[in-house]
C-alpha positions in Angstrom: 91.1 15.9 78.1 87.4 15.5 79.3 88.3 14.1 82.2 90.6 17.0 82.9 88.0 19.5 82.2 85.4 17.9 84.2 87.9 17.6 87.5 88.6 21.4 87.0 85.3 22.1 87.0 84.5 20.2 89.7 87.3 21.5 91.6 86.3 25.4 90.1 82.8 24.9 92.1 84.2 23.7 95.5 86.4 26.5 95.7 83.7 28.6 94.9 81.3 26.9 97.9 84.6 27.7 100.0 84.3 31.2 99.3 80.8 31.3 99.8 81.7 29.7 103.4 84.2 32.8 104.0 81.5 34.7 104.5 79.4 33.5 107.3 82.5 32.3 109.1 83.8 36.2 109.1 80.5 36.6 111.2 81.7 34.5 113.6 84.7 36.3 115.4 81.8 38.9 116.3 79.5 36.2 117.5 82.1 34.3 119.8 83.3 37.9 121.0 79.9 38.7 122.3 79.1 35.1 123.7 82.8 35.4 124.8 82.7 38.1 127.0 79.2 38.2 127.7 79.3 34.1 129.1 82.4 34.8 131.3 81.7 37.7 132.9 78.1 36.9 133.9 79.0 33.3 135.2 78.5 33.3 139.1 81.8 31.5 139.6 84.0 34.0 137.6 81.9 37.2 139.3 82.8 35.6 142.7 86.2 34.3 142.2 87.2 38.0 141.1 84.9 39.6 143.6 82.8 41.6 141.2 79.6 41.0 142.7 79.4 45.0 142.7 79.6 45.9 139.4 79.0 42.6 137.3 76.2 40.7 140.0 72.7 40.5 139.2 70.7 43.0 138.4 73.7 45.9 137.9 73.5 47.5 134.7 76.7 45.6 133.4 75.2 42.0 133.8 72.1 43.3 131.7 74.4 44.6 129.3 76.3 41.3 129.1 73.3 39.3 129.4 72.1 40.8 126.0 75.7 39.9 124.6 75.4 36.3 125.3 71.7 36.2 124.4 73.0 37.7 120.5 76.3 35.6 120.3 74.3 32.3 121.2 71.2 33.5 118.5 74.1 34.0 115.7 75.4 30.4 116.3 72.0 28.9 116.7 70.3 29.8 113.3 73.6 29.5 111.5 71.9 27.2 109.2 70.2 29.6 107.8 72.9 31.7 107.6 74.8 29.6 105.7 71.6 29.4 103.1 72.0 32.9 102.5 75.7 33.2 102.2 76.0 30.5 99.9 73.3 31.6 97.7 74.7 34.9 97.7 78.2 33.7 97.0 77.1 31.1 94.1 74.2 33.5 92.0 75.9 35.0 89.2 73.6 38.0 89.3 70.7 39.7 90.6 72.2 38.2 94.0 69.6 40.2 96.2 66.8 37.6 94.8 68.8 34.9 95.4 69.3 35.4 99.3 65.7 36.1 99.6 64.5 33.2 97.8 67.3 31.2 99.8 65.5 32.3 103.2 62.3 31.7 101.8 63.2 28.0 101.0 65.1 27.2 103.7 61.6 27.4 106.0 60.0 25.8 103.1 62.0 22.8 103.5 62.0 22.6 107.4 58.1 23.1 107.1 58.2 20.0 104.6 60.3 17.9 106.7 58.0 18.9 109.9 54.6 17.8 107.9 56.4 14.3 107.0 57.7 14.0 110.4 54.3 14.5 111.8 52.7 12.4 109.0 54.7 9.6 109.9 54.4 9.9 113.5 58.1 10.7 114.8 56.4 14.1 116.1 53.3 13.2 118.0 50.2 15.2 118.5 51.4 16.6 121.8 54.7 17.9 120.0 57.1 15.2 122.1 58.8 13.1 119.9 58.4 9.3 119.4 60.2 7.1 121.3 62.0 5.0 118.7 63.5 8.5 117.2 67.1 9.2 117.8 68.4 11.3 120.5 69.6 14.0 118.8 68.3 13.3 115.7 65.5 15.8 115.5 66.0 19.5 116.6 64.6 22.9 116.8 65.3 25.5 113.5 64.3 28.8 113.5 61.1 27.8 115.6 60.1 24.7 113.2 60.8 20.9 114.5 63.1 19.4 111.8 65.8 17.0 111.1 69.1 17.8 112.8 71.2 18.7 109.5 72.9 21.4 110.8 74.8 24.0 108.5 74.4 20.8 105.9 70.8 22.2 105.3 72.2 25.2 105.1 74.9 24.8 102.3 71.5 22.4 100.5 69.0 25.1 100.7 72.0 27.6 99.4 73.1 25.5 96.4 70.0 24.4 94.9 68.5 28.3 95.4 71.7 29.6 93.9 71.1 26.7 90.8 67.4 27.4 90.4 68.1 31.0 90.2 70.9 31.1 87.7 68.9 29.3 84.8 65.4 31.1 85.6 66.3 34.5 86.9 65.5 35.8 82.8 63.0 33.4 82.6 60.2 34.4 79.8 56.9 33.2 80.6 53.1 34.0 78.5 51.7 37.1 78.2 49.1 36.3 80.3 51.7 35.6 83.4 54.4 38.2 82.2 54.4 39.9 85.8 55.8 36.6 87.2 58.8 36.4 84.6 62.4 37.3 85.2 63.3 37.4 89.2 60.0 36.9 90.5 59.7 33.2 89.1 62.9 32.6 90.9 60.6 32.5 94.7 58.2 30.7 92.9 60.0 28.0 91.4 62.5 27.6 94.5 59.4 27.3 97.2 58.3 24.5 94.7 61.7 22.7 94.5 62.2 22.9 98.0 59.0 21.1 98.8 60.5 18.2 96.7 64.1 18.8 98.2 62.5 18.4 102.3 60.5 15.3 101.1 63.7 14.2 99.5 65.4 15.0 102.7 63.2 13.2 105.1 64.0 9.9 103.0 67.6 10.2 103.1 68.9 12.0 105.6 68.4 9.8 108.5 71.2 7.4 106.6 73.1 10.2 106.3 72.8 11.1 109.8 73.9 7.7 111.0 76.4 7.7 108.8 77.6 10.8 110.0 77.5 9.6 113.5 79.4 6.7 112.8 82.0 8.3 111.1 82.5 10.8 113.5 82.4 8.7 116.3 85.6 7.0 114.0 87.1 9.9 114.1 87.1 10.8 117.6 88.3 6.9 118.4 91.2 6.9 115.6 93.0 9.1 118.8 96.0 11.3 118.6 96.9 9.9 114.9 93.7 11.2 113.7 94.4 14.5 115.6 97.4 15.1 114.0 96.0 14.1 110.0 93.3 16.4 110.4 95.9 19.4 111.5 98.0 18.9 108.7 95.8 18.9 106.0 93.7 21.9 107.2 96.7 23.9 106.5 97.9 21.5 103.3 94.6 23.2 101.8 95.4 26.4 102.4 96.7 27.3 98.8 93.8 25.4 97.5 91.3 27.6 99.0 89.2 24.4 100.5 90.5 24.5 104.0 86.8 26.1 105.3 85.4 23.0 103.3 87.5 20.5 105.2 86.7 21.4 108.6 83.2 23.2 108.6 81.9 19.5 108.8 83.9 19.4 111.8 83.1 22.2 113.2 79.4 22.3 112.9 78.3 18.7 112.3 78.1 15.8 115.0 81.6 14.4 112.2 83.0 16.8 115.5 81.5 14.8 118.1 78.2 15.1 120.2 77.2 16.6 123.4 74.3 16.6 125.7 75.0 20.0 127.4 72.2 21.3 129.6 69.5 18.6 128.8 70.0 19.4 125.0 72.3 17.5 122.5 74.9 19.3 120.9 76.1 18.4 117.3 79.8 19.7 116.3 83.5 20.9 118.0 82.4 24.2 117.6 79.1 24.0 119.0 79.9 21.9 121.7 82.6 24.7 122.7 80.2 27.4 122.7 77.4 25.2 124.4 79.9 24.5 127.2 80.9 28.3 127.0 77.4 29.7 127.7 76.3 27.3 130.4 77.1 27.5 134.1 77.6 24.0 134.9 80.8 23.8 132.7 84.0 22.7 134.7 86.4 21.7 132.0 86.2 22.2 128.4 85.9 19.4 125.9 89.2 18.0 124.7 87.7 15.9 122.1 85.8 18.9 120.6 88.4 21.5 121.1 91.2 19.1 119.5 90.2 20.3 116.1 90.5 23.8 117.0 93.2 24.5 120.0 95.9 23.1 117.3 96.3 26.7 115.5 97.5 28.9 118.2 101.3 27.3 118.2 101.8 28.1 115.1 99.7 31.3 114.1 100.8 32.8 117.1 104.5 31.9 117.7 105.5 29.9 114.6 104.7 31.8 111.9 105.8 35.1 113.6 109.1 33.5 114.3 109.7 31.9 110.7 108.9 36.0 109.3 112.0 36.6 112.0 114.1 33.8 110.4 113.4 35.6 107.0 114.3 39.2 108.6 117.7 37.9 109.8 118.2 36.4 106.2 118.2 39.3 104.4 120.7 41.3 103.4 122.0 43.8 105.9 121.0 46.7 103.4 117.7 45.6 102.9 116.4 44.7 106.6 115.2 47.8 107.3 113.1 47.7 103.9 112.0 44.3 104.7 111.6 44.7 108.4 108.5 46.6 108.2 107.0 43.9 106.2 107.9 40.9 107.9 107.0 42.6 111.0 103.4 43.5 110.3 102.8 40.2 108.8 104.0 38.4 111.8 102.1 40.9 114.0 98.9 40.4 112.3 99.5 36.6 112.6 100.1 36.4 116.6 96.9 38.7 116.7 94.2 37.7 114.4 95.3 34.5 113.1 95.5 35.7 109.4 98.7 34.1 108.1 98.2 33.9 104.3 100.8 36.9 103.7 103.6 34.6 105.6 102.8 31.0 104.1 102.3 32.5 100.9 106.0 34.0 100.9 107.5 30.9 101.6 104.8 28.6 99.4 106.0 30.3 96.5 109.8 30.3 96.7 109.7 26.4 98.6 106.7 24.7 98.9 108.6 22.0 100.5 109.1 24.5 103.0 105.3 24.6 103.3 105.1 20.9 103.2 107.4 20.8 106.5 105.1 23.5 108.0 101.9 21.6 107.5 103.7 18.9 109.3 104.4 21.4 112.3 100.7 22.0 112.3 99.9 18.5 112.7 102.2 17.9 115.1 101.2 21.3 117.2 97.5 19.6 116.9 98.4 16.3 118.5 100.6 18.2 121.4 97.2 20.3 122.3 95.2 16.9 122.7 98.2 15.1 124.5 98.7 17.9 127.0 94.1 18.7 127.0 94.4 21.9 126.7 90.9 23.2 125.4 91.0 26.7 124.0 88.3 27.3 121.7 87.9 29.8 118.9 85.5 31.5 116.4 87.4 32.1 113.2 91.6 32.0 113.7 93.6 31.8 116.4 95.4 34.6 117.5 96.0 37.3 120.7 92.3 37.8 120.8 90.5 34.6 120.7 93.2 33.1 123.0 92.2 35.7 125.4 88.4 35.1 125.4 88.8 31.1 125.2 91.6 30.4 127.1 92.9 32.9 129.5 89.5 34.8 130.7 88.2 31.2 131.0 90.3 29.8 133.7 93.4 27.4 134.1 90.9 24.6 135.4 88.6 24.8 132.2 91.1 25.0 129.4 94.6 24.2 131.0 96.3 27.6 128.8 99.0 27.7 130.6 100.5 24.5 129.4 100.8 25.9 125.8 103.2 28.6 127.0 106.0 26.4 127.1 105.0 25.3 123.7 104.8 28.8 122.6 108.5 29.0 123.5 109.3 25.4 121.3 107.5 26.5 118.7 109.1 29.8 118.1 112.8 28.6 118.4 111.7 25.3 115.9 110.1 27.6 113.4 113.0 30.0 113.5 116.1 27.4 113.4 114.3 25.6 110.9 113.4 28.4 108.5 116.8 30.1 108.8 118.9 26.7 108.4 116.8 25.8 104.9 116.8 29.5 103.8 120.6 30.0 104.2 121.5 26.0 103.4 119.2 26.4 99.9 119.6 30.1 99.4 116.4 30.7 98.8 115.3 34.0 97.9 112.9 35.0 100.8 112.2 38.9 101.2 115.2 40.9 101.2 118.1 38.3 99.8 117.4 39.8 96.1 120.0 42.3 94.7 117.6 44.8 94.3 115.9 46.1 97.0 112.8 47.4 95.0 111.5 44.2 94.0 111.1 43.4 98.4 107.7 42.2 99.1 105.5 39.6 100.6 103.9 37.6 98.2 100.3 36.6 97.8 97.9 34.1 96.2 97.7 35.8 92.4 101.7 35.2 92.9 101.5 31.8 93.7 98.9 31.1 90.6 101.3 32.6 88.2 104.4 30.4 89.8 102.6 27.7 88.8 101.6 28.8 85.3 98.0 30.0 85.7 98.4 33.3 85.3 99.9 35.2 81.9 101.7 38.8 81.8 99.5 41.3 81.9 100.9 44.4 80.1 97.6 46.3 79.9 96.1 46.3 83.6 99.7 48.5 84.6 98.5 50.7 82.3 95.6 52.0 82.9 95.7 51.6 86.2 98.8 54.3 85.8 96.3 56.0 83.6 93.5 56.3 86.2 95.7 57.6 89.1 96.0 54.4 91.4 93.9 52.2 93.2 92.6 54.7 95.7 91.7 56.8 92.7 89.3 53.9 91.5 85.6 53.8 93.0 84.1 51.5 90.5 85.2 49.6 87.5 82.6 48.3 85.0 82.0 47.6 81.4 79.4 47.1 78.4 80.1 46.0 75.1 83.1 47.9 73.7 84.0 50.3 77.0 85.6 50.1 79.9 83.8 52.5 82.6 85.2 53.7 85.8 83.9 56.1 87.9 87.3 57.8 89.9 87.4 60.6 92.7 89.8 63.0 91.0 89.3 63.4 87.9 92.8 65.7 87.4 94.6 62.5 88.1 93.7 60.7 85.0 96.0 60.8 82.3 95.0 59.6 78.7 98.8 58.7 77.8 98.9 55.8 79.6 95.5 55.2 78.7 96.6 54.9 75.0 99.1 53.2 75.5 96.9 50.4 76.9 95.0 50.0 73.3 92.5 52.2 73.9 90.6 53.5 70.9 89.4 56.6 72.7 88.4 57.8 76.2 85.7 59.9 77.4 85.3 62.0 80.2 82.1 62.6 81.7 83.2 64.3 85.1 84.1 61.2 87.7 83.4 59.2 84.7 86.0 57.8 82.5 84.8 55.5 79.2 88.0 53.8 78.0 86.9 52.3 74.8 88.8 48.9 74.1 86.5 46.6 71.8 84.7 43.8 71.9 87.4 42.2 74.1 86.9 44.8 76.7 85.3 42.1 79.0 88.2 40.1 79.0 90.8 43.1 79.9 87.9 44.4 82.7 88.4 41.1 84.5 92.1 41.4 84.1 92.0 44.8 85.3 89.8 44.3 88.9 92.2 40.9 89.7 95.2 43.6 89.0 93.7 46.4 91.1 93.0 43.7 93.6 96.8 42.5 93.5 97.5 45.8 93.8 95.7 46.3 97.2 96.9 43.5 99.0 100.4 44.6 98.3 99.6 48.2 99.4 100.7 49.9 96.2 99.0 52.6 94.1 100.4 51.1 90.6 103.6 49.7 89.3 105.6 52.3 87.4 105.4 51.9 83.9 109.0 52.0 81.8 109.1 53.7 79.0 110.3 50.7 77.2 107.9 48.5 78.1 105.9 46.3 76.1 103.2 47.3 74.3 100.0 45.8 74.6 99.6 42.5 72.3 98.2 43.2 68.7 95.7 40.7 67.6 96.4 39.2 64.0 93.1 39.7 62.2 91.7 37.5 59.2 92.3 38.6 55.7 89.4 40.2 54.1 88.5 39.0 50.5 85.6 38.8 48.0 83.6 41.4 47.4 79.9 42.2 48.9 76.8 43.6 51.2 76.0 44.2 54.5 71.9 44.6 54.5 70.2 46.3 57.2 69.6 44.8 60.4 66.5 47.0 61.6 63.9 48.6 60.0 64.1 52.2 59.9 66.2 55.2 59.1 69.6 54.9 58.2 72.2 57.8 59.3 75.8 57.9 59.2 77.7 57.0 61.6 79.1 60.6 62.4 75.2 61.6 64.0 75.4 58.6 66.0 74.0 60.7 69.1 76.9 58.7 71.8 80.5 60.6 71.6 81.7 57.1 71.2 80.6 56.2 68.1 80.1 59.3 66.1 84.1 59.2 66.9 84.3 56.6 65.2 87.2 55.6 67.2 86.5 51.9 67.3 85.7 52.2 63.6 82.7 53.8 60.8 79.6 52.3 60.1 75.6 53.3 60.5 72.8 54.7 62.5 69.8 52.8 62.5 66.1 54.5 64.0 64.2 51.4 64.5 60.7 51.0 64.1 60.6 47.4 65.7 62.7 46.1 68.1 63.7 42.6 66.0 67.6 42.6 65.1 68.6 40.8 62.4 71.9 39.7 61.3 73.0 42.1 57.8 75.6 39.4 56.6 76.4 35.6 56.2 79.1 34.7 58.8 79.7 33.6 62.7 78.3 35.0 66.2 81.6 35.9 68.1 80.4 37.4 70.6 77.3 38.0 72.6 77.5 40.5 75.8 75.2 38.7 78.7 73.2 39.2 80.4 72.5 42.6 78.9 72.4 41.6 75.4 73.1 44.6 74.3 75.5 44.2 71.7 76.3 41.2 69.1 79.4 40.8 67.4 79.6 38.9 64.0 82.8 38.0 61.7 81.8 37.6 58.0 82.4 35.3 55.7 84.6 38.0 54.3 86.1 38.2 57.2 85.2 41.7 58.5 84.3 42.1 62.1 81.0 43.8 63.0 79.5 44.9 66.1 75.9 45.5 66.4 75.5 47.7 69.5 72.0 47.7 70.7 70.7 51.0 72.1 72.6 53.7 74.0 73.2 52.9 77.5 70.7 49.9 77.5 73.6 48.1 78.9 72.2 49.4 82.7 68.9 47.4 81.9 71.0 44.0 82.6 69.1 42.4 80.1 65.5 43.1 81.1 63.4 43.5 77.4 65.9 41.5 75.2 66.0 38.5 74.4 68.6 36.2 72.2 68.0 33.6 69.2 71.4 33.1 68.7 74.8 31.6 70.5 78.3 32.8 70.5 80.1 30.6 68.4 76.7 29.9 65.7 76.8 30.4 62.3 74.2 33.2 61.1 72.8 34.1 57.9 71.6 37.4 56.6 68.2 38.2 57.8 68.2 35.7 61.2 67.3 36.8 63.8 69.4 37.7 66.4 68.2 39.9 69.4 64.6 41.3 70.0 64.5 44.3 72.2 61.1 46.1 73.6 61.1 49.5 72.0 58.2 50.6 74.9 60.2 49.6 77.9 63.6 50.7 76.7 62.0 53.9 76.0 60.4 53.8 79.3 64.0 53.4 81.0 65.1 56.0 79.4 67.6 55.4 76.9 67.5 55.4 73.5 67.0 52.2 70.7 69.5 53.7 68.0 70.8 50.0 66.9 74.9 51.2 65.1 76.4 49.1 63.2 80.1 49.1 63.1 82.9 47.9 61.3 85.6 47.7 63.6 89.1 49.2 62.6 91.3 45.8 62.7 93.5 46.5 59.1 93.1 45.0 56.2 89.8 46.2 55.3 88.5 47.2 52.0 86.7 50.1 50.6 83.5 50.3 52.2 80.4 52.7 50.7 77.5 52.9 53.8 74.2 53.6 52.0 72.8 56.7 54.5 69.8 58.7 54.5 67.3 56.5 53.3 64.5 53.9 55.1 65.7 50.5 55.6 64.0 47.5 55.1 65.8 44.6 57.7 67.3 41.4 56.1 66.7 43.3 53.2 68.5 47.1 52.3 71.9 47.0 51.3 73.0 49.7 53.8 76.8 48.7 53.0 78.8 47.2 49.5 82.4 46.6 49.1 
């Protein structure tokens, strides 16, 4: 069982690198756009071979303009090591995300600078700023203006990770009176500038066997020949489902694993460097097939296989349901031969036949190994469709890419992917879109489908609900929680409607103009993160919300534990004690989640007021416990009105969900002064919540409480 936690966990962190890769990579379609069109319209060969010397020679307005095009596109892919630093800090920090990306940027010239110093130390930079002559070519470049070691995106993804680590266990860090203005997020800079002096000594040690090993293995790569070609197709698109296809080829991509280059004097590292280098220099004759066979690969399919297998599914379905299904398959398939996004086709057939998938990463493979047998060299930023194939193949010229022989595999492509779809489809009658009885339940299927196929997902009765409730998903403009409420801010507050609300288990809702509180519990976190991957769902299928039957099920009831014995709750603040009806939030003086007490505290130390077990503690804000007795009653301590906005800042915890407490330990301090400050009041309530089987409970009210000490409660 360890084992298999520890591999999901390792595997729950590389996914979660992979979509911190998503990001920068989305800037690349922009980048290569620019360099695109701004390299091929400014080359002298291209400006006299179309006779555009007019309006595109030197010193027109248009050359300027495109000048300034290629000078952005090639800045974007020359500092995307740093790019990657932010991105994957940003994509890893669990919050406060803004100090993360600046401390990322921060270290990322820390380390350089420490890797400059050591190369300078040990004299592979000399004094003159040449470099030695036993260093290898290549081995050293330029970042951001700094002389460093040639890691590429690598020190990217480094820099990112560690900031993103650093950050997550110190961004609350407490520190002495004395040096208080440096706790919280500003010891995060301070403490990653420090590690990352370690990290670019560490660096200077190691990578250089990294980097030959690198070389090595990519120089096995590019020698394994078409085999290799067609194993490194057909597991970029195996990955898909697993998220960790950007994680497979990146290294490709952007390290010398892709090759190397000397293009204008300067050595290039990586396929998709080694494109771009070629693409923005006016010596280029041909393209690189041996960088450009891990890219070219992806136009067969993504722009005439996939669009022809969503044709196969069309003429599959039921006569009565293609016009239904039409417009589906259709816009999938068009936004496939476009942009190269094919998730909402693989995805349909992944889930009904993943050895249907299984044949099509084979087709990818294979469409891989045709593009380096036949040289064609078509580059691209992000995914292959219309657009790229323009820029990098067709505006480029037969004689630099050779685009014209992939026509005729266009044409193979689209007849194998659509005899070979519609053969297994009818042979196996599989139930692609439109082949069910009903026509309502037509649609393409995507990722949250495919996890629940395979068991990972569990019905979700609650998320129709209130999504019903709330008016739909363009209704919804931000979905939040704190302790015990769910809280969404909508446009139109007339489409709410508390019945379906209700329905979901909510205790009580309040309105505070765009504002909805839904109040659920303790458990409300777990139903908020249901909730935004439902809304989500709901998106990418272009609905508003399911309709709800009336005979649906209800949400599930949770069993509690049986209360016995007889007892105290004692304070857990000093100060006055109201009842719970003055509590001055609607919320709780509702006493819809159940009765209890007011608490005015004179010092912000929270105790625990019974013997029994931490079940739940709301991070980071800290702004609520809950506690289950040894009686077995279940009470919430909620911290302050609205604190949960302060994300923590001026509390701090003693205790763990899942520890066993005693009456009178401590189990939150808050600072009184800077809550107050903030705004929002310190009233700590104390609730019983309303779970059945309680007994009869007398709250001791109007009175001064001594904490750990005052029975405020007997039963």
């Amino acid at each position: 069982m360890a084992n298999k936690k520890e591999k999901g966990s390792v595997f729950a962190v590389v996914q979660q690198i992979g979509k911190s890769f998503f990001l920068p990579v989305s800037v690349l379609p922009i980048a290569g756009l620019l360099l695109g069109l701004g390299s091929s319209f400014t080359n002298e060969k291209t400006i006299a071979a179309y006779h555009l010397q007019g309006i595109l020679g030197e010193g027109t307005i248009l050359n300027g303009l495109l000048t300034i095009m290629s000078q952005v596109g090639n800045t974007i892919f020359g500092n995307l090591p740093l790019i990657f630093a932010l991105a994957v800090a940003l994509g890893m920090a669990k919050n406060e995300k803004a100090v993360a990306v600046l401390s990322a940027g921060i270290s990322f010239f820390v380390m350089n600078s420490t890797i400059n110093a050591m190369l300078k130390l040990t004299g592979s930079i000399l004094p003159d700023g040449s470099y030695a002559p036993d260093v290898l070519e290549g081995s050293i470049t330029n970042v951001c203006g700094i002389d460093s070691l040639q890691m590429g995106v690598f020190a990217g993804v480094v820099v990112g990770l560690v900031t993103a680590a650093l950050h997550n266990r110190f961004y609350k860090q407490e520190l002495p009176a004395a040096l208080s203005f440096f706790s919280g997020v500003r010891f995060v800079p301070i403490i990653s500038v420090i590690a990352h002096i370690g990290v670019g000594i560490i660096c200077f040690f190691i990578w250089p066997t990294i980097q030959n090993g690198i070389f090595a293995l990519g120089d096995l790569v590019l020698k394994s020949g078409y085999f290799g070609t067609f194993i490194f197709g057909f597991l970029e698109r195996a990955l898909i489902p697993f998220g960790l296809h950007h994680v497979f080829y990146l290294p490709f991509w952007q390290t010398a694993l892709g090759g190397t280059a000397v293009i204008d004097g300067v050595t290039v590292s990586g396929a998709q460097n080694i494109f771009f280098a070629q693409l923005a220099s006016p010596d280029t004759v041909k393209f690189s097939v041996e960088a450009c066979r891990f890219m070219s690969g992806k136009y067969s399919f993504m722009m005439a296989g996939l669009p022809a297998a969503a044709y196969a599914m069309y003429r599959c379905a039921k006569p009565e349901n293609r016009k239904v299904v039409g417009g589906l398959l259709f816009s999938a398939g068009l936004t496939s031969f476009l942009t190269g996004i094919t998730e909402p086709i693989e995805f349909t057939f992944l889930f009904i036949a993943p050895g249907l998938f299984i044949l099509h990463c084979g087709f990818a493979g294979l469409s891989f190994l045709l593009m380096h047998l036949l040289k064609i060299c078509i580059g691209t930023t992000f995914s292959c469709g219309l657009i790229d194939f323009t820029l990098y193949g067709i505006l480029q010229g037969q004689e630099k890419t050779n685009w014209m022989m992939i026509l005729p595999v266009f044409v193979v492509y689209a007849f194998l992917y659509f005899f070979v779809f519609k053969f297994i489809i009818e042979k196996f009658d599989l139930p692609t879109p439109g082949r069910e009885d009903n026509a309502e339940d037509i649609k393409l299927y995507t990722k949250a489908d495919y996890q629940k196929k395979k068991g990972k997902g569990k019905e979700d009765f609650v998320s129709p609900l209130i999504l019903r409730g709330l008016g739909g998903v363009s209704n919804l403009t931000d979905i939040d929680c704190c302790a015990t409420r769910l809280r969404v801010t909508v446009e139109d507050e007339t489409k709410v409607e508390d019945e379906f609300l209700t329905r979901s288990g909510s205790k009580g809702i309040i309105r505070k103009g765009n504002g909805i509180q839904i109040i659920y519990g303790p458990q409300v976190s777990i139903i908020k993160s249901n909730f935004e991957e439902y809304v989500q769902d709901c998106a990418q299928r272009g609905i508003e919300f399911e309709e709800i039957e009336e005979s649906g099920a209800e949400p599930e009831k949770k069993e509690t534990a049986e209360v016995h014995g007889h007892g105290k709750m004692v304070a857990p603040a000093d100060g006055n004690v109201k009842p719970m009806k003055e509590a001055r939030d609607e919320a709780f003086a509702s006493c819809a989640m159940g009765n209890g007490i007011v608490i005015e505290p004179e010092d912000g130390t929270i105790v625990s007021p019974a013997d029994g077990i931490i079940t739940t503690m709301i991070e980071p804000s800290l702004h609520a416990v809950g506690i289950q007795t040894e009686d077995g009653i279940n009470i919430l301590i909620h911290i302050g009105i609205d604190t949960v906005k302060m994300d923590g800042d001026g509390f701090r915890k003693w205790v763990s969900t899942g520890q066993k407490v005693k009456a009178g330990d401590r189990l939150i301090t808050m600072d009184l002064d800077k809550v107050e400050k903030a705004g929002y009041l310190t009233d700590v309530m104390v609730v019983v919540l309303e779970e059945g089987g309680l007994p009869d409970i007398a709250y001791q009210t109007g009175m001064k409480a001594e904490k750990g000490i005052t029975a405020i409660a007997e039963y």
